[in-house]
ROZASE-386688 format. One record per atom (N, C-alpha, C): residue in three letters; x, y, z negated. Coordinates in steps of 0.1 Angstrom, whole numbers, padded with zeros to 4 digits, always signed. Last residue first. Layout:
residues N
ALAXYZ;...
end
This chain:
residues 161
UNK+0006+0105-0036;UNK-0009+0102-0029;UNK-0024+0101-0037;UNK+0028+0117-0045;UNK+0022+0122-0032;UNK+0008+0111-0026;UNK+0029+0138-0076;UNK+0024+0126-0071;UNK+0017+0128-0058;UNK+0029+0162-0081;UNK+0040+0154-0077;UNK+0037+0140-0070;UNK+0009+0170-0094;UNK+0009+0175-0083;UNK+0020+0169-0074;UNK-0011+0142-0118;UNK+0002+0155-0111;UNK+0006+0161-0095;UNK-0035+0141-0138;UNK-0029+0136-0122;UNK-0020+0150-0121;UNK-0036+0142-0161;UNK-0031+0127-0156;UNK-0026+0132-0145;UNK-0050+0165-0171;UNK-0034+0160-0174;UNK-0026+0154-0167;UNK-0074+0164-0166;UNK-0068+0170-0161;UNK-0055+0172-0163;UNK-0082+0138-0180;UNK-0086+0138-0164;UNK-0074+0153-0160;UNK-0085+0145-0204;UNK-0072+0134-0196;UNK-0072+0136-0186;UNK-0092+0166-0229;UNK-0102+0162-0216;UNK-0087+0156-0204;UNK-0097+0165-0261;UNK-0087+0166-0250;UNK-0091+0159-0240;UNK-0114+0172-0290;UNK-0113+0162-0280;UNK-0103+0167-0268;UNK-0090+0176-0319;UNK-0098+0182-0306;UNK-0104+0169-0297;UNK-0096+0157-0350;UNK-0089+0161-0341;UNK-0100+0165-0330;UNK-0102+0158-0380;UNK-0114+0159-0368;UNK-0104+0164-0360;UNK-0087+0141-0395;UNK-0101+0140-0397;UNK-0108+0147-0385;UNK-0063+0116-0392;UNK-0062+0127-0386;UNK-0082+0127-0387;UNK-0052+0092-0393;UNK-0057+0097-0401;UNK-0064+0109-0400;UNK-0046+0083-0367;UNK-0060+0077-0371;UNK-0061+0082-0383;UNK-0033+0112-0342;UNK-0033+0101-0354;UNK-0047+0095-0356;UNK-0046+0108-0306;UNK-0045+0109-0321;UNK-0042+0107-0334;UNK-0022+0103-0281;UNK-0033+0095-0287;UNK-0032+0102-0301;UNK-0009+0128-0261;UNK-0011+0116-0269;UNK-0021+0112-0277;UNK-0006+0138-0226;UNK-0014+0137-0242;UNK-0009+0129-0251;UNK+0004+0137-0204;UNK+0007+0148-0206;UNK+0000+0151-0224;UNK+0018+0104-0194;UNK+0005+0115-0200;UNK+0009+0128-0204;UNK+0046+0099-0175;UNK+0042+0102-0187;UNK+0030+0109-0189;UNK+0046+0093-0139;UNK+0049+0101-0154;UNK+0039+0098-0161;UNK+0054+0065-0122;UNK+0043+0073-0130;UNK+0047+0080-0138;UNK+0080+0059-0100;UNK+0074+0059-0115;UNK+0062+0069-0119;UNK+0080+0047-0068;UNK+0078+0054-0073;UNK+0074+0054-0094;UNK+0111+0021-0062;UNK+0098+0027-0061;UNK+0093+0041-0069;UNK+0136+0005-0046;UNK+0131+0013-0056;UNK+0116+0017-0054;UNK+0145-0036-0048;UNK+0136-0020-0043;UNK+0130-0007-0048;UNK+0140-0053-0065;UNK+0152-0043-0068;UNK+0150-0031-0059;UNK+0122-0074-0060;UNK+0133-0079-0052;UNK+0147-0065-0056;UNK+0100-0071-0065;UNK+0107-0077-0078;UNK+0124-0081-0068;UNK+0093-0031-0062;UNK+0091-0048-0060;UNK+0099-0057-0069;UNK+0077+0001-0062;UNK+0093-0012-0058;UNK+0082-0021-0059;UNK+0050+0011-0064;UNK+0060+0011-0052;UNK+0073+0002-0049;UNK+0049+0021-0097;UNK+0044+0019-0079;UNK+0054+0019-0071;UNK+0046+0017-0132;UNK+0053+0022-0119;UNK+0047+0014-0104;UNK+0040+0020-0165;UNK+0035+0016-0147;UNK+0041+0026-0138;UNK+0059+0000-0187;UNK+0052+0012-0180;UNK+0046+0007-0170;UNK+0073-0030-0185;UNK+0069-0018-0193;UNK+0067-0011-0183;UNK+0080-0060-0170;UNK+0067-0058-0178;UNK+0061-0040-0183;UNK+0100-0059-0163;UNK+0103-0063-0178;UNK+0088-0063-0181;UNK+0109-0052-0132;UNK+0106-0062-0134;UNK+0095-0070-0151;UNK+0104-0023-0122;UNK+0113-0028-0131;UNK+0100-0044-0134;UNK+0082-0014-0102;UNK+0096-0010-0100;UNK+0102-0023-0105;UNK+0055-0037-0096;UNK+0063-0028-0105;UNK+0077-0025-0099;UNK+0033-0036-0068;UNK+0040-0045-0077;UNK+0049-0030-0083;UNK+0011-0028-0053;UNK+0008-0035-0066;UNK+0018-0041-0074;UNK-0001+0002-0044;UNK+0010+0000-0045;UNK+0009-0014-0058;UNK-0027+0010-0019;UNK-0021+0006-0034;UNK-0011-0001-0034;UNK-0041+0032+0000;UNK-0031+0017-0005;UNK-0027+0022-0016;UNK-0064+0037+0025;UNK-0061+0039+0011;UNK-0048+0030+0008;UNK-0067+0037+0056;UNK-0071+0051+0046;UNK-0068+0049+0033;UNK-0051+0026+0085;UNK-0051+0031+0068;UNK-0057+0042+0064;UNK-0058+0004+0109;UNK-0055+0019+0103;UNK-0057+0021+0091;UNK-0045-0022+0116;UNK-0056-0019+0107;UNK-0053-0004+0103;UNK-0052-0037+0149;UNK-0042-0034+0137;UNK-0050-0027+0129;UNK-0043-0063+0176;UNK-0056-0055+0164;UNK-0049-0050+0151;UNK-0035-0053+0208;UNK-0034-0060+0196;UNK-0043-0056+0188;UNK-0024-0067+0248;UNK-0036-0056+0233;UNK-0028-0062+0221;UNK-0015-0063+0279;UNK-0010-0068+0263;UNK-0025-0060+0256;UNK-0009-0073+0309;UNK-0020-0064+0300;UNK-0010-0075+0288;UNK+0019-0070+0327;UNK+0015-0079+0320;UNK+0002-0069+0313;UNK+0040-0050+0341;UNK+0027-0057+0350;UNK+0019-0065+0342;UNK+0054-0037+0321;UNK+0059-0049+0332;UNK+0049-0056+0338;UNK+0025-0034+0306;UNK+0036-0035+0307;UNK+0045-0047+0311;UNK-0005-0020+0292;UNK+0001-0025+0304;UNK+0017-0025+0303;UNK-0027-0019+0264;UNK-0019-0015+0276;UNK-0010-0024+0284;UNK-0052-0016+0240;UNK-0047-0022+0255;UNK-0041-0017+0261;UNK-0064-0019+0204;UNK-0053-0010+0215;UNK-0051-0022+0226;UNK-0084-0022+0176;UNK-0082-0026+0190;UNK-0073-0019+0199;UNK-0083-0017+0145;UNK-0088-0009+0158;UNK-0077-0018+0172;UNK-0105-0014+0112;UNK-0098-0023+0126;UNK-0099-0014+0135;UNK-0096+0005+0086;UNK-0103-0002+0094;UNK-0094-0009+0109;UNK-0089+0001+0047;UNK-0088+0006+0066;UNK-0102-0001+0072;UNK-0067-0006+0022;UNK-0085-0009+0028;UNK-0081+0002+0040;UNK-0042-0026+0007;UNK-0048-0018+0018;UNK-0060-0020+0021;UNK-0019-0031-0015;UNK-0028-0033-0011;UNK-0036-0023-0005;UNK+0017-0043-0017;UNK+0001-0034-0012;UNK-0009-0037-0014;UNK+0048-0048-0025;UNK+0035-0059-0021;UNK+0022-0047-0024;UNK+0075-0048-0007;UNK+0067-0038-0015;UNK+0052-0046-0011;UNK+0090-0059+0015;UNK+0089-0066+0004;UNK+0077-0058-0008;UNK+0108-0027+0027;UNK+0104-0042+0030;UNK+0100-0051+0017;UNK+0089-0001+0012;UNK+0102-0009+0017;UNK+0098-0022+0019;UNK+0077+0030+0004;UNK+0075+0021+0008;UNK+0088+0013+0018;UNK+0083+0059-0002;UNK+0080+0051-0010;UNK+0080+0032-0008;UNK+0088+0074+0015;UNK+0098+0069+0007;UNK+0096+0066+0002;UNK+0063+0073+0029;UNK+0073+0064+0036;UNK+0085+0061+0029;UNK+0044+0090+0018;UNK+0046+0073+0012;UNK+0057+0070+0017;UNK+0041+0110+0030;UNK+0050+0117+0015;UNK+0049+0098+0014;UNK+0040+0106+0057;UNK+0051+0112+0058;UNK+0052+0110+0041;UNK+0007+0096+0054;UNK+0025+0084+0058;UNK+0036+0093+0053;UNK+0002+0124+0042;UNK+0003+0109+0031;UNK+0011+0100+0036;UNK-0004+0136+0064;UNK+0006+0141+0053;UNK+0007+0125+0045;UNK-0008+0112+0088;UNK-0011+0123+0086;UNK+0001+0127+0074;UNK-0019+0078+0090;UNK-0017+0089+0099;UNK-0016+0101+0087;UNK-0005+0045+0092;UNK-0012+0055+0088;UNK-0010+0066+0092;UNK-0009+0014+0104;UNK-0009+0026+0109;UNK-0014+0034+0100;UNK+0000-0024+0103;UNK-0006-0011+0100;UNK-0003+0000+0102;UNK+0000-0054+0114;UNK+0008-0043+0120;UNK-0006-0033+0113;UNK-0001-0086+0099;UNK-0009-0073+0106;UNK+0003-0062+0106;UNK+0006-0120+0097;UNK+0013-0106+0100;UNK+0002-0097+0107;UNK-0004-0146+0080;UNK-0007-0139+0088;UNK-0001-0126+0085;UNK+0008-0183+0067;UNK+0011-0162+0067;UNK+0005-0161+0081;UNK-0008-0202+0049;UNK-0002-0204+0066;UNK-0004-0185+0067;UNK-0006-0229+0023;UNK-0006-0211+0027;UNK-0003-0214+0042;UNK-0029-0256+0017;UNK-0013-0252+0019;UNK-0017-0236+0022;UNK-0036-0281+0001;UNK-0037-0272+0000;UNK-0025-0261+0007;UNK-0036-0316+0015;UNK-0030-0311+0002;UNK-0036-0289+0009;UNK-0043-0333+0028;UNK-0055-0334+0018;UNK-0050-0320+0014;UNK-0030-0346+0049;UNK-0021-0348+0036;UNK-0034-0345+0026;UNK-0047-0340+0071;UNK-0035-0348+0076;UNK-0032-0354+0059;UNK-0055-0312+0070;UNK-0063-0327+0071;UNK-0060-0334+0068;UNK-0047-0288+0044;UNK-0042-0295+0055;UNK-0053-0313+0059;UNK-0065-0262+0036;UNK-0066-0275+0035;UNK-0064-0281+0048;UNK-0057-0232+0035;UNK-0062-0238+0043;UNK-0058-0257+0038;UNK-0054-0193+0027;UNK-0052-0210+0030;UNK-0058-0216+0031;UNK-0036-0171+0042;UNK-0046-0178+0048;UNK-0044-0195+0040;UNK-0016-0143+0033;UNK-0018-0156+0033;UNK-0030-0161+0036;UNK+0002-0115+0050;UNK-0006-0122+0037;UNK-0008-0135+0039;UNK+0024-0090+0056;UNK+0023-0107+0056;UNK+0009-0104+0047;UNK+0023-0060+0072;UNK+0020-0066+0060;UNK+0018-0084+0066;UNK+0043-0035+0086;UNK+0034-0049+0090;UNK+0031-0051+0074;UNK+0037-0001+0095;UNK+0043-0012+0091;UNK+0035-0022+0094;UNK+0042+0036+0106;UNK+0043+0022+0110;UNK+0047+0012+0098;UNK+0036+0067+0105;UNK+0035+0056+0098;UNK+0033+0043+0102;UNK+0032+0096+0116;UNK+0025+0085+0122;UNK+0037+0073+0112;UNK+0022+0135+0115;UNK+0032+0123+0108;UNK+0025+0108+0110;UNK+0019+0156+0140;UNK+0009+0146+0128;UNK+0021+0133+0127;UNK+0028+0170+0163;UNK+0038+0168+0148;UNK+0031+0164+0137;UNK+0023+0165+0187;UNK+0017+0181+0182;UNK+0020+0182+0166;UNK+0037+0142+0195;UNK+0041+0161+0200;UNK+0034+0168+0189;UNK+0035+0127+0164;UNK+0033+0130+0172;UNK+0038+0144+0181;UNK+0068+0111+0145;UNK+0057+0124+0145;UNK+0053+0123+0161;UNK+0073+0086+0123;UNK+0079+0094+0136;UNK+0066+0104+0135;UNK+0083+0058+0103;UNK+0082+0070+0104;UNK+0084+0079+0116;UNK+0082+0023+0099;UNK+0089+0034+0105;UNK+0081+0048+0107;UNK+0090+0005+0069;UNK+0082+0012+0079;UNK+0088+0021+0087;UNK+0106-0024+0072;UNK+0112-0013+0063;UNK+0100-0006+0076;UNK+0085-0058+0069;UNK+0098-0045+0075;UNK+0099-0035+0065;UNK+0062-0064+0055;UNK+0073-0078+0065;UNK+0088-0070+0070;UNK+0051-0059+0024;UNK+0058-0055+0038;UNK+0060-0062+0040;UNK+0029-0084+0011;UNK+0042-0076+0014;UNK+0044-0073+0026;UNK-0010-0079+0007;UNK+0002-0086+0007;UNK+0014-0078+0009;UNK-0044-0076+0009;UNK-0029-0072+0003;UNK-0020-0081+0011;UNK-0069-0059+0028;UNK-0057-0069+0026;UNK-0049-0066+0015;UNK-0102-0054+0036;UNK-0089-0048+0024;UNK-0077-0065+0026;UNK-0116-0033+0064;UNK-0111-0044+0062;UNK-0102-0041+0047;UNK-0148-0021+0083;UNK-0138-0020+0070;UNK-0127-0031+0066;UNK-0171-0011+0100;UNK-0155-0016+0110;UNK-0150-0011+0089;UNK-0202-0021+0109;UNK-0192-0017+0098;UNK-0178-0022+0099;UNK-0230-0014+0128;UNK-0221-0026+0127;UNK-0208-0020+0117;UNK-0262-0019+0140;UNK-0253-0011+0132;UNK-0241-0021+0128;
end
């Protein structure tokens, strides 16, 4: 038995590309950098050496993320591995790339620290903003306030993933 799962983070390396199969399933193209480190022999010293994956997502979700997602937008992604081989100009080529089932969006729109937001970056990229709870927190004087169940507040229909 063998378990094809892989989680990366790191940043876009591009702006993704968006296109549709004939039978019009939305297909999602990008790369993500991350880092490998590795103790140099030579110096002793600790160094990064980037590795580029080419990612694929399929379906409604590439098409509602794609405006979400820009060069530099730092992720994180669980998938799996998948192997592709073809031919061109007489050469075999393959590659290994990581299909998508989930991502995370890790860095903030706005730089300052406040709220949570998804999707930008610190480079001014826009991204998506989280709304606002649809609750607020209790007074503490307040002697027997309702309980209010969040779960059905929180998540919004707007929100495309």
């Amino acid at each position: 038995m063998s378990i094809n799962r892989v989680i990366i983070s790191g940043n876009l390396t591009r702006d993704p590309e968006l296109r549709n199969t004939q039978s019009g399933m939305a297909v999602l193209s990008f790369g993500v950098a991350v880092n490998d480190r590795r103790k140099n022999p030579t110096t002793g010293e600790w160094e990064d050496y980037p590795n580029f994956v080419d990612c694929t997502m399929f379906g409604a979700r590439a098409n509602s993320l794609s405006q979400y997602l820009s060069k530099g937008t730092k992720v994180s992604i669980e998938g799996k591995l998948r192997w592709s081989q073809w031919e061109r100009d007489g050469q075999k080529r393959s590659k290994l790339e990581v299909i998508v089932d989930e991502i995370e969006f890790m860095s903030s729109r706005n730089s300052n620290g406040g709220g949570s937001s998804y999707g930008g970056d610190t480079y001014g990229n826009q991204g998506y903003s989280a709304p606002a709870p649809a609750y607020s927190a209790p007074a503490a004087a307040a002697p027997a306030t309702p309980v209010i169940d969040a779960s059905s507040s929180v998540y919004d229909d707007d929100i495309p993933f």
